[in-house]
N, C-alpha and C positions, 0 to 999 in steps of 0.2 A: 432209811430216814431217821432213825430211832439209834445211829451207831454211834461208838464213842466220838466222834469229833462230827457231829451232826450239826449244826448250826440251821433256824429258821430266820430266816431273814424279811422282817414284815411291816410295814409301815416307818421305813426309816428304823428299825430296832435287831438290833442281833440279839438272840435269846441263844446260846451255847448250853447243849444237854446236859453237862456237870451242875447246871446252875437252874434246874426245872423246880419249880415253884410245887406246894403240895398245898390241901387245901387248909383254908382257913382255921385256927384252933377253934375248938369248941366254945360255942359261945358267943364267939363274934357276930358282931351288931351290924359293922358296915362291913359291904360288900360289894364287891364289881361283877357284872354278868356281861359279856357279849354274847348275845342272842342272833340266831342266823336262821334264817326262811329262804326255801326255794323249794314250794309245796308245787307250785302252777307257773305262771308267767312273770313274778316278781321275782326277783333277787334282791335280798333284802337285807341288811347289820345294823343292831343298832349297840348302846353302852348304857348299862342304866347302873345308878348307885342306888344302893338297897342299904335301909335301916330296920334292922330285923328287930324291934319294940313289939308294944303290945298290939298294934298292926302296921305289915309293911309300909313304912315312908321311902317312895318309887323316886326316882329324879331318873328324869330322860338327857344320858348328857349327852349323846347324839343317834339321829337314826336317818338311815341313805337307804332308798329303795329305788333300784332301776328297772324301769316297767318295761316289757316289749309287747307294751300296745301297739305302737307303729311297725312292729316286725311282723305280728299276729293278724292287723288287721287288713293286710293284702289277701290272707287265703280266709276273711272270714272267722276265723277261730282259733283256738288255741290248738299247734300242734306238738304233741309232746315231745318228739326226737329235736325240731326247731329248740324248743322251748330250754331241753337240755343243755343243746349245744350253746346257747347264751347261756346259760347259768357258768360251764366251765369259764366262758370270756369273759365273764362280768365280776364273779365271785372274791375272786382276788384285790381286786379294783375297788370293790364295795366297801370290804373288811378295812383295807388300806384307810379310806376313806370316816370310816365310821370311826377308826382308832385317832386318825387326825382330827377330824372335828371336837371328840372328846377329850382332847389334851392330855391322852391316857397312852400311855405303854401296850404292851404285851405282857409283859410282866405285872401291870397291874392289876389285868383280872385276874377274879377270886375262881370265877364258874365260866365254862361254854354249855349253850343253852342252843339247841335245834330241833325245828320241826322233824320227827318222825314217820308222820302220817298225820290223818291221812292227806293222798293227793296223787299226784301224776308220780309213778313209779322212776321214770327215768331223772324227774326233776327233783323228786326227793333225796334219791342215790348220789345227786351233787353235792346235796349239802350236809346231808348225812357222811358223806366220804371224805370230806375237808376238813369236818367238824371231826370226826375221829383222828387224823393224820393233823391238826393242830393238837388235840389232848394228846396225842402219843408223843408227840416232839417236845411238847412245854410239860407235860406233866397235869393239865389244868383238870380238875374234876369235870364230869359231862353230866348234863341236864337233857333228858329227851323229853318234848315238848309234844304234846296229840295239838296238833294244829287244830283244832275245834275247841281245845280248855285255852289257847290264844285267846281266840271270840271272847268264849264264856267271859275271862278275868279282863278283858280289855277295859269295860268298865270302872272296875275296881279300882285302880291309881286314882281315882277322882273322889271315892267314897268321903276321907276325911277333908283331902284337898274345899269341899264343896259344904264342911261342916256337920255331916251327919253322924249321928250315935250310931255303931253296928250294931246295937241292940233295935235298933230301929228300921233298919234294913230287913235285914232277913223274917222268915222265908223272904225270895224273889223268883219272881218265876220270868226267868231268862228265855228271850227268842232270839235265838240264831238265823239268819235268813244273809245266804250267799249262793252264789254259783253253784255249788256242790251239794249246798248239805239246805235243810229246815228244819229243824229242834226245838222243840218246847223241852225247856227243864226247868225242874224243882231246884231251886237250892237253898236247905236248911239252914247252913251256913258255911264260911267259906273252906271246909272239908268235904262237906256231906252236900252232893247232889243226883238226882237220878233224872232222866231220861221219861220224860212224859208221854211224848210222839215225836212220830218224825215222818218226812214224806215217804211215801208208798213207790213212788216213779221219780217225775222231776224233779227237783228243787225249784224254788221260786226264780231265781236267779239266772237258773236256766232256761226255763218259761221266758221269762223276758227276752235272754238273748235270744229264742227262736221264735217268736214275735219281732222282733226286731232284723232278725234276717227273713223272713216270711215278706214282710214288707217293706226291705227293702232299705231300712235304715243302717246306717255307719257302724261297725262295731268299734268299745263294748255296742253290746245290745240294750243292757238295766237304764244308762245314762241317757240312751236315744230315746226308749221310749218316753222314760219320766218326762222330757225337756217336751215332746211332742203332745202329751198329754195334757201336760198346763194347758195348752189351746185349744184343745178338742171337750167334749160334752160328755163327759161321763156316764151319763145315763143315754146314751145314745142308741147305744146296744144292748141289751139282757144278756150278758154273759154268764152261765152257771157260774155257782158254788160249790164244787166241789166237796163233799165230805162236811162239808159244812156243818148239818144236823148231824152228824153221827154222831156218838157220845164219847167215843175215843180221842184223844189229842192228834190221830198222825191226821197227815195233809198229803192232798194227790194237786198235780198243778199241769199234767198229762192232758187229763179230757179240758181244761180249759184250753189249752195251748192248740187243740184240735177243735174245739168250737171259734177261735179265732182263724184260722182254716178254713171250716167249712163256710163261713161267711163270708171270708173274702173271694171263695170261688163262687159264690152265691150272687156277688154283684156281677159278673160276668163280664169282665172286662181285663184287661191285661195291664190297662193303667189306671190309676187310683190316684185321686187329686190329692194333697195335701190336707186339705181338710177331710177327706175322709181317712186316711191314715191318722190324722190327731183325733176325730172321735173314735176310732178303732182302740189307740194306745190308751186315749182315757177312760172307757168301757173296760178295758182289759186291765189296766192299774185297779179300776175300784173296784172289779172282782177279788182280785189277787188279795189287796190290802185289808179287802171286808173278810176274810178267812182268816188270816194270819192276826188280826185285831180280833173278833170276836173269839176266837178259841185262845187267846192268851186271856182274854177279860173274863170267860168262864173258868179258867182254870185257875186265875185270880184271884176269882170269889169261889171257888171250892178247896183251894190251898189255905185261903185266908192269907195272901200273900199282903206283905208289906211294903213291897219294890216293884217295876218292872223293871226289866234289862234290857236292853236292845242291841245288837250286834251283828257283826256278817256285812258283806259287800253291800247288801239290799240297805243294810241299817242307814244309808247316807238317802234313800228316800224319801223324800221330803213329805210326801202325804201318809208311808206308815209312821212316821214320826211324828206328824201335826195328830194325826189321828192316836195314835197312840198315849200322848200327851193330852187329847180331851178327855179321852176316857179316863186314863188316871186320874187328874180331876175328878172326875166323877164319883167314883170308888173312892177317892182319899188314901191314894198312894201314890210312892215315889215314882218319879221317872229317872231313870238313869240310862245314857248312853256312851259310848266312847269321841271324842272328837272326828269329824270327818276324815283327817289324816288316818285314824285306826282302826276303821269300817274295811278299808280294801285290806289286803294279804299285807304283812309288813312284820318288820323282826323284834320292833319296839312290844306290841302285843304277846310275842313268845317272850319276852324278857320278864316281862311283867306274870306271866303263867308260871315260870321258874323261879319268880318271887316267891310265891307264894306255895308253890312245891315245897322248897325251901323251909318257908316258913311252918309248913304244916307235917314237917318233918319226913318230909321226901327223900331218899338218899340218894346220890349219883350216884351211876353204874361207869363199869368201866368201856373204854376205845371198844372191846374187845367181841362184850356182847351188845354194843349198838346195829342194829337193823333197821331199813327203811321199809315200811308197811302200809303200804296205798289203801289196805282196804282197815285200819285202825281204827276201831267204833271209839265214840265218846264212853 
């Protein structure tokens, strides 16, 4: 691929290997990143222009994410060998796609930017193997992205956008809450952050969707329940709290997800009216949301936090978000979240994490030693 008469041929653009691009001189301000995700069941490109000042100025000049929800949701859930083999068919398509939108070349990016981990091993090795085999053809510097510092900085493009001083921001004590993962972290500032807790078994995210297949709703699972819970009686049920008191940040969401279980074999019955599935989902939201809110608001006021951050698939939850936003309030701190577009999986979020890599003096590695790492901690 890499020979002398090699030629990539990619969105309408021939790139001929005599003519491979090297990165940016030292010092440069603006920059192009194409950023690539395919951690899970998204396949994702997006094009961001970066003004590397006294803090990143992000501009999204396009991002294309092709979901296989409808692929996913005949068998229930995500499977990862399915999930791969869309990634190879889509991936190319994507990239094309992301490059058109953004009225930008091949040639015009400065960086390629890819999820490494963590996530679904086969579904990473897609985009991890494209993204090396385009830096080996064009020459382009590589950016490896922990698909969890995605989350973390998603918020972050909106900090000045929204007029805030960074002296006024930080600390923030950031909650991750998706499919995968739940993370409480500290962050001192946009270098310096550590890892507070994090879930013991489930994720929140997962909790839902096995709630949501338990009883019988559509997958996703997080979307069914939320929608089903607006109607139902929250306190309908006494669903534990899990870990709740304990004085450590992590989170279990296991033994709830099995007291929603034991209760449904408890009515004894094989069919479940609609309304008892909506007080079901709304019991089991307000446990969930009442953990994940009260150990960020402890952790809050013992960090003497300035921010909250919100993030992750779950972040487009409408009641940890209301909830989240009263209690800031309260405390007299910020709230920040990323737009609902950059709660699910998506490539614009890893763009914006390679910003600021960037920025904080990260250096790309080369095609050579890039690996995908499913099990990649924050």
């Amino acid at each position: 691929m890499a020979g002398k008469n090699t030629k990539l041929i990619l969105a309408g653009n021939t790139l001929s290997a005599a003519h491979r691009a090297t990165s940016p001189p030292k010092g440069e301000k603006n920059i192009v990143i194409l950023a690539l995700e395919t951690s899970c069941d998204e396949t994702a490109a997006a094009v961001l222009k970066v003004q590397n000042n006294k803090w990143p100025k992000i501009t999204t000049l396009s991002s294309i994410v092709n979901s296989q929800i409808k692929l996913h949701s005949k068998m229930g859930g995500v499977v990862p060998e399915v999930a791969a083999r869309a990634h190879v068919k889509n991936i190319l398509p994507v990239i094309k796609k992301a490059l058109t939108d953004s009225n930008l070349s091949l040639t015009s990016i400065d960086y390629i930017a890819v999820t490494h981990g963590p996530g679904l091993i086969p579904s990473l090795i897609v985009g991890v193997e494209f993204a090396k085999a385009l830096a080996m053809a064009t020459g382009k510097p590589l950016i490896p992205v922990n698909h969890m510092l995605g989350h973390l900085y998603s918020p972050f493009a909106q900090i000045k956008d929204k007029g805030l001083k960074i002296k006024d921001v930080f600390p923030i004590i950031s909650l991750i809450v998706s499919g995968g993962h739940t993370i409480l972290v500290l962050m001192e500032n946009e270098k310096k952050y550590r890892v507070l807790g994090q879930t013991v078994d489930d994720a929140a995210g997962e909790a839902f969707d096995k709630v949501a297949k338990l009883l019988g709703l559509p997958y996703p699972g997080g979307p069914a329940v939320s929608k089903q819970a607006g109607k139902g009686n929250p306190t309908a049920i006494k669903f534990p709290r899990p870990m709740l008191n304990n004085k450590n940040y992590n989170f279990s969401f296991s033994g709830l997800k099995t007291a929603v279980l034991y209760h449904v074999r408890s009515l004894a019955t094989s069919h479940l009216s609609l309304a008892t599935k909506q007080d079901i989902c709304a019991s089991f939201q307000a446990a969930a949301v009442d953990v994940l809110v009260q150990k960020t608001v402890r952790a809050v006021k013992q960090f003497k936090a300035k921010s909250v951050a919100l993030s992750g698939g779950v972040a487009a939850n409408q009641l940890l978000r209301n909830e989240l936003v009263v209690n800031c309030k309260l405390l007299n701190v910020k709230f920040m979240a990323p737009p609902m577009n950059l709660c699910t999986d998506n490539a614009e979020m890893i763009g914006i994490a390679a910003a600021f890599a960037l920025f904080n003096s990260k250096k790309p590695i080369s095609y050579k030693k890039l690996k995908a790492d499913s099990n990649l901690a924050l």
